[in-house]
C-alpha positions as CSV (number, residue, x, y, z in Angstrom):
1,X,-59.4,37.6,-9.2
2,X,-59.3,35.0,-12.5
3,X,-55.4,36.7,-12.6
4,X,-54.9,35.6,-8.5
5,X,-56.4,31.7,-9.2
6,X,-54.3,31.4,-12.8
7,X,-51.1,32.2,-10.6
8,X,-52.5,30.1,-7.6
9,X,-52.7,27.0,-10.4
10,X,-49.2,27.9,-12.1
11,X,-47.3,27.2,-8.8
12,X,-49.5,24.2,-7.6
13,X,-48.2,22.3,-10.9
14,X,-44.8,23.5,-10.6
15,X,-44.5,23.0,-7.2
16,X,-43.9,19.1,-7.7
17,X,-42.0,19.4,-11.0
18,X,-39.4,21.2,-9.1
19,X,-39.0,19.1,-6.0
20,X,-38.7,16.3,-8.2
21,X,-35.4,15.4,-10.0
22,X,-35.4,14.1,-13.5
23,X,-32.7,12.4,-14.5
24,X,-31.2,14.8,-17.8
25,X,-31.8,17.7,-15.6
26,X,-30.8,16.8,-12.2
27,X,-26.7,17.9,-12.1
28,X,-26.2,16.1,-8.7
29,X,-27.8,12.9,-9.3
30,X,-25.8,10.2,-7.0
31,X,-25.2,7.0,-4.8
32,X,-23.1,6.2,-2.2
33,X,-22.5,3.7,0.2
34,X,-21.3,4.5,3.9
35,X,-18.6,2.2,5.0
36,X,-18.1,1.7,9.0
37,X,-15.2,0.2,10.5
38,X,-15.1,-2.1,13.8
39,X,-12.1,-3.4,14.9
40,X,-10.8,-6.7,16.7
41,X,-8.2,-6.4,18.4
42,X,-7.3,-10.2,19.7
43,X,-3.9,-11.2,20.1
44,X,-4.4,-15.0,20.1
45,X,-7.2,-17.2,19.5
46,X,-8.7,-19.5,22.2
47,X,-8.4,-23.5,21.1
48,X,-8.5,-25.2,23.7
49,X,-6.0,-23.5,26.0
50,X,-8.3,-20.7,28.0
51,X,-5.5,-18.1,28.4
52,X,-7.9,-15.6,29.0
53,X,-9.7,-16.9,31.4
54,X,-6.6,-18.3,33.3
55,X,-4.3,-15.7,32.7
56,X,-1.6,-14.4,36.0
57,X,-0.7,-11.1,35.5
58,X,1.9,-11.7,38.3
59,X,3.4,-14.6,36.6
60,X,3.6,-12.8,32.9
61,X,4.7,-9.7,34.1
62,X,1.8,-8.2,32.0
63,X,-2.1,-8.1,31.5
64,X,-4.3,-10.4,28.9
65,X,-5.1,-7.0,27.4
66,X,-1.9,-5.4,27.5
67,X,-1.0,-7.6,24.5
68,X,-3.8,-6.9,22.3
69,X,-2.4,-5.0,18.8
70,X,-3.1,-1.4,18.8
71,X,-5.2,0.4,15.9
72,X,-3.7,0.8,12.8
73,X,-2.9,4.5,10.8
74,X,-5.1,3.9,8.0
75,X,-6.9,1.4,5.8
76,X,-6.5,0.4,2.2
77,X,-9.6,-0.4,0.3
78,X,-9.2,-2.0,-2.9
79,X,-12.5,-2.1,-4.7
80,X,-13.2,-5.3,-7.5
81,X,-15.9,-5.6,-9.8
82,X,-16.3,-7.2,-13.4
83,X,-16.3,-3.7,-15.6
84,X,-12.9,-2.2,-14.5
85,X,-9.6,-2.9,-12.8
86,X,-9.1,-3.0,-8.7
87,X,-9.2,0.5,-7.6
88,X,-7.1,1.6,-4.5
89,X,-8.0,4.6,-2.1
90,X,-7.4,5.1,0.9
91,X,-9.5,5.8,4.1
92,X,-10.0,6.4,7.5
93,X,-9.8,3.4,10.1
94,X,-13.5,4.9,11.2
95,X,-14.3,4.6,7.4
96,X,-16.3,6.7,5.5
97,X,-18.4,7.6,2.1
98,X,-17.8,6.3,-1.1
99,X,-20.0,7.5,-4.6
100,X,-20.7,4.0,-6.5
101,X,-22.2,3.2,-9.6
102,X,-25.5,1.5,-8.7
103,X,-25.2,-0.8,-11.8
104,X,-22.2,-2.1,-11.1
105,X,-21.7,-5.1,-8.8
106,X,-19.2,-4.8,-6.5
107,X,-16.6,-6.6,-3.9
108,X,-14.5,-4.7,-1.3
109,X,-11.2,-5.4,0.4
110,X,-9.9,-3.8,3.1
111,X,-6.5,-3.8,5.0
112,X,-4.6,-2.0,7.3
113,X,-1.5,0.1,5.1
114,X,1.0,1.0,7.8
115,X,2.9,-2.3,7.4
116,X,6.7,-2.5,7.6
117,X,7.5,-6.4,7.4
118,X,4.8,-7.3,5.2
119,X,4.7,-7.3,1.2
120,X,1.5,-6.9,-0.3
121,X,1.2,-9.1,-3.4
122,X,-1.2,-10.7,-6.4
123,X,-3.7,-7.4,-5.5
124,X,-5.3,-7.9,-9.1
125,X,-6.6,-10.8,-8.2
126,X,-8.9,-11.0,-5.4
127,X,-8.1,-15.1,-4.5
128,X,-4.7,-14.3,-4.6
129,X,-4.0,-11.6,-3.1
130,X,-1.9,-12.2,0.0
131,X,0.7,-10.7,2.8
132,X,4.1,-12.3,2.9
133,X,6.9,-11.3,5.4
134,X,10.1,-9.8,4.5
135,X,13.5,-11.9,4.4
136,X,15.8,-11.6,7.1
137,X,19.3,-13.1,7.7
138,X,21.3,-14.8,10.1
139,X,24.6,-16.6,9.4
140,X,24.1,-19.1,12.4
141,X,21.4,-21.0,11.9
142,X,22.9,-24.2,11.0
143,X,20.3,-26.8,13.3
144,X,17.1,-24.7,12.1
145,X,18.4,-24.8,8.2
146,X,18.9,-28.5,8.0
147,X,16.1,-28.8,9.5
148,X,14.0,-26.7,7.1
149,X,16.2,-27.1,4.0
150,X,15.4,-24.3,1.8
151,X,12.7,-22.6,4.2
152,X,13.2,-18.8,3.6
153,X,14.5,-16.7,7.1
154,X,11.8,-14.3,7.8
155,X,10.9,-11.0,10.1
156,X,7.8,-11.7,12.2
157,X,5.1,-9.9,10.2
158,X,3.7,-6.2,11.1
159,X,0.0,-6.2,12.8
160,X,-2.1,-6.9,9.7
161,X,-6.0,-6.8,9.7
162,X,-8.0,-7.5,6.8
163,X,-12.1,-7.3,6.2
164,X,-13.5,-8.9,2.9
165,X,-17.1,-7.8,1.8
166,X,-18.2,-9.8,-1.1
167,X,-21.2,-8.5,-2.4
168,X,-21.6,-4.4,-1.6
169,X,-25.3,-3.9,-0.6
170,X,-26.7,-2.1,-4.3
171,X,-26.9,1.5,-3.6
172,X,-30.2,3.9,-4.0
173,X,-30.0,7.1,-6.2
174,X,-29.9,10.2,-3.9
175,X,-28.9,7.7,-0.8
176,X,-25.9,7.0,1.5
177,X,-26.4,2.7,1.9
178,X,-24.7,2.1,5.2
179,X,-22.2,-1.0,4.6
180,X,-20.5,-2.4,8.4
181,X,-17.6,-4.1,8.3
182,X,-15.5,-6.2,10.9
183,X,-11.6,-5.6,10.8
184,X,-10.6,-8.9,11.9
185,X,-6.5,-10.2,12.4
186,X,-4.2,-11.6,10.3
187,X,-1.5,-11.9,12.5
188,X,-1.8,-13.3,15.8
189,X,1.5,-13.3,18.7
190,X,3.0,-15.6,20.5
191,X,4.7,-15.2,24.2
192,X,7.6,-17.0,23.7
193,X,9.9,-17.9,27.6
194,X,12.9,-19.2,27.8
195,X,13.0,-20.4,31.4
196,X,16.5,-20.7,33.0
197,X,17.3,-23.3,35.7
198,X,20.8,-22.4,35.8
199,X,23.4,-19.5,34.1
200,X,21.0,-16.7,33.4
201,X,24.0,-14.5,35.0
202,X,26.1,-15.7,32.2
203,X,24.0,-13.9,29.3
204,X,25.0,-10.7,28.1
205,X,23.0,-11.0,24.4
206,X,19.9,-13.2,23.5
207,X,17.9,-14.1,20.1
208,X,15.6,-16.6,19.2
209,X,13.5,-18.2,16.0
210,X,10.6,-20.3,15.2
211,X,10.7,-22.9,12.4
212,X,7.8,-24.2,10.6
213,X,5.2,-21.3,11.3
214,X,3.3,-19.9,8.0
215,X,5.4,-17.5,5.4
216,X,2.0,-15.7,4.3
217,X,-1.8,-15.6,4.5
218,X,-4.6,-14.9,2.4
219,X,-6.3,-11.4,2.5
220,X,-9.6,-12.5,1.5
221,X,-10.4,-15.1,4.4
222,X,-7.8,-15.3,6.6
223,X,-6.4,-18.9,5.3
224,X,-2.5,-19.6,5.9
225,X,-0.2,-20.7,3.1
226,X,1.4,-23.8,2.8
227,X,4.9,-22.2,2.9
228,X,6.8,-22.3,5.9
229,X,8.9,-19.9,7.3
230,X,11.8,-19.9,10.2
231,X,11.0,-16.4,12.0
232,X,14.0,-14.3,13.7
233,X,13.8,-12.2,16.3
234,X,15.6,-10.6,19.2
235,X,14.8,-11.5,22.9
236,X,14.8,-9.7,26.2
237,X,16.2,-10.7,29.6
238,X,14.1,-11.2,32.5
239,X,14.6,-12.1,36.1
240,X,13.8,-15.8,35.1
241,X,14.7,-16.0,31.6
242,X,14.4,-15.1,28.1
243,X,11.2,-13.4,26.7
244,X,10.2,-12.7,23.4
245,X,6.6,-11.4,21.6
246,X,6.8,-12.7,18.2
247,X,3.6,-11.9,16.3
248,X,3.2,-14.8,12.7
249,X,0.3,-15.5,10.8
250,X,-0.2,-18.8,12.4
251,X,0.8,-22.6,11.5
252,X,0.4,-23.2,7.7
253,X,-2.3,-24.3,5.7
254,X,-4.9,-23.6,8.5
255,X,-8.4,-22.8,7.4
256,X,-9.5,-20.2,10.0
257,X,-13.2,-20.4,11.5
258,X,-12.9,-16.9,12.8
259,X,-13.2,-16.0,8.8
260,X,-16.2,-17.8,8.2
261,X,-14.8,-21.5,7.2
262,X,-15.4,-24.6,8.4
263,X,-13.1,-25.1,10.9
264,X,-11.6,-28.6,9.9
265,X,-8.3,-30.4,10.7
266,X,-5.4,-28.2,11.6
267,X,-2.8,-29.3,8.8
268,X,0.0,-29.9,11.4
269,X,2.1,-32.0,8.7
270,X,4.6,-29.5,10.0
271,X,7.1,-29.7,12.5
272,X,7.7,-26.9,15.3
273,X,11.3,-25.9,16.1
274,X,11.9,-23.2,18.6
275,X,15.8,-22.1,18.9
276,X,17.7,-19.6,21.8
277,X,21.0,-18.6,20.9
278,X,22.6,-16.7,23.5
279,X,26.0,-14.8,23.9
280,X,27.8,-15.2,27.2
281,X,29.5,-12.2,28.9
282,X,32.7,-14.0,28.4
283,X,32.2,-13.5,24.2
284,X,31.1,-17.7,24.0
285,X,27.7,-18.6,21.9
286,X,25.4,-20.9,22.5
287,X,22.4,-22.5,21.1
288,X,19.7,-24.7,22.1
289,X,16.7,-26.3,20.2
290,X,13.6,-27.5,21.1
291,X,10.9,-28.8,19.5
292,X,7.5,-27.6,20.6
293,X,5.1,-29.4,17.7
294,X,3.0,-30.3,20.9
295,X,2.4,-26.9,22.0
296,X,1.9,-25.5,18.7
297,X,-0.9,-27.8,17.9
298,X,-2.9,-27.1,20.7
299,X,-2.3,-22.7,19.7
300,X,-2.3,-22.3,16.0
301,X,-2.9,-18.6,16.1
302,X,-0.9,-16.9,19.2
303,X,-0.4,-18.1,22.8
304,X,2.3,-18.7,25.1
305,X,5.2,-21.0,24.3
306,X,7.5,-21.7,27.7
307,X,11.0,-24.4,27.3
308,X,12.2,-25.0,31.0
309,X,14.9,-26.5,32.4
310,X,17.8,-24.3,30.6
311,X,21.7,-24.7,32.3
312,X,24.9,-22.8,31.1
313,X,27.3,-24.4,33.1
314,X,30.3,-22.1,34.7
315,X,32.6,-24.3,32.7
316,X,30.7,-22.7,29.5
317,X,31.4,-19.4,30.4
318,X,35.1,-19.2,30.8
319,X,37.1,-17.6,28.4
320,X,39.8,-19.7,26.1
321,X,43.4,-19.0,26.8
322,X,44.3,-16.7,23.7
323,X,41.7,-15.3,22.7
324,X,39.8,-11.7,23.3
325,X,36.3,-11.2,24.3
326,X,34.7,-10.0,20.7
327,X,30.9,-9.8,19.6
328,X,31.9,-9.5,16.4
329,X,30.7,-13.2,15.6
330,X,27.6,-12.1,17.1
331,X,26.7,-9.6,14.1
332,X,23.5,-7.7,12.8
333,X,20.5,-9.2,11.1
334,X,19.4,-7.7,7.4
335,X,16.3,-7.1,6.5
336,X,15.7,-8.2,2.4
337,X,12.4,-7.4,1.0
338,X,11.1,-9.5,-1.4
339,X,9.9,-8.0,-4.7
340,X,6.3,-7.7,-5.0
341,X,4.3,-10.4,-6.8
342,X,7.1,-13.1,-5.5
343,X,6.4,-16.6,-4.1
């Protein structure tokens, strides 16, 4: 019996010893911190204009929501804190667990990876790490380039969301410390028409460009640079026009509320140059230029930007005595990526 209650006592003690975990014995002794990802997915942001709410499917050829940006591939998570370099992984776009050292104080960026016109620069350090798009050429651009004298020719940028969490909630030993997060865009687009009063029949080729938008933005809240761009792109034809859905990172300089900061005065010190340079059936180019500062100002991140009013006259079209119908002046852009860490 005294054997039976010396056992009985033996386990009691144990017992507790055993659930327990001290900290030189315990071989899985950990925190972590459980990272969930929600996405935005806005193409343009409301100031003033109420597309949403006033958009015509009929007239745009398209739904509000059929322009939103799609989810991303995966996300980059770059991981600062004051005891070791930025560390880079990789992780789903749902998120996921990530072991931490509860005495270190930590700051996370995140961003989607699956960019093609972007460059990712100045990772190492956190206020200056930014997106920049990639060069691009054209060789007849001679209104937009004396107009922006030394402004760098640009791709419109990739869809681009970024989240910034500046203080990671301090983890618990033997817990997973949920940590939400709002993907939020860097890159917003804008419906560009070309509206054709007269001599749509006489276009066989169509491009476009936008001078003054911003050359990069800011990963860590969403703020343009004060670089400006001209942005190329190529242009479809519709039954009343020209269309094109060229996605920027906005006007420069522009502190963005949807980040977080005072919203402030849009720094529209810029001016706004749209340009259509169409190739005629008979081999002829043509270009027009408008500005649109106005309707920029009133849609510094996306909308829609409509010119009216455009004429190619017969007279424009014809073909000169002597020559052949060529496109060869008409040419292909290149693409020039810019080495990282560049201005």
């Amino acid at each position: 019996m005294k054997n039976k209650n010396y056992i009985f006592y033996i386990v009691a003690v144990m017992l507790p010893m055993l659930a327990s975990c001290r900290k030189e014995l315990c071989y899985n002794h950990f925190a972590a911190v459980g990272l969930s990802l929600s996405w935005e997915q806005e193409w343009e942001r409301d100031y003033g204009m109420s597309h949403k709410s006033n958009w015509n499917d009929g007239a745009y050829g398209m739904s509000y929501d059929a322009l939103r940006p799609s989810m991303p591939e995966w996300v980059t998570l770059i991981r600062y804190s004051d005891k070791v370099d930025p560390e880079e992984t990789s992780v789903s776009i749902y998120g996921g667990e990530f072991p931490v050292n509860p005495s270190v104080r930590q700051s996370y960026l995140l961003y989607n990876g699956d960019t093609e016109y972007i460059i990712i620069s100045d990772m190492a350090s956190l206020n200056d790490a930014r997106a920049t798009s990639t060069s691009r050429s054209r060789s007849s651009l001679d209104v937009m380039e004396k107009q922006y004298p030394g402004v760098r020719t640009a791709n419109p940028p990739d869809m681009l969301y970024s989240a910034f969490i500046e203080n990671v909630p301090k983890a618990e030993t033997h817990k997973v410390t949920p940590v939400p997060a709002k993907m939020q865009p860097l890159v917003y687009t804008y419906v560009v028409r070309y509206e054709f009063e007269y001599g749509l029949h006489h276009v066989a080729l169509a491009r476009g460009a936008i001078g003054g938008l911003a050359e990069s933005v800011y990963l860590r809240n969403g703020v343009t640079g004060d670089q400006e761009a001209i942005l190329l792109y190529d242009c479809d034809l519709k039954n009343y026009g020209c269309e094109a859905h060229v996605r920027s990172f906005g006007i420069p300089g522009f502190p963005d509320t949807y980040y977080g900061r005072a919203d402030g005065e849009a720094a529209l010190q810029h001016k706004f140059t749209l340009n259509l340079e169409v190739m005629l059936t008979s081999g002829n180019m043509l270009e027009f230029n408008y500005d649109i500062s106005d309707q920029i100002a009133k849609q510094p991140r996306g909308g829609v930007i409509t010119v009216s009013g455009i004429r190619i006259e017969d007279e424009q079209n014809a073909v000169p005595s002597g020559f052949d119908v060529e496109i060869s002046g008409w040419g292909e852009h290149e693409d020039i990526d810019l080495p990282v860490g560049s201005d």
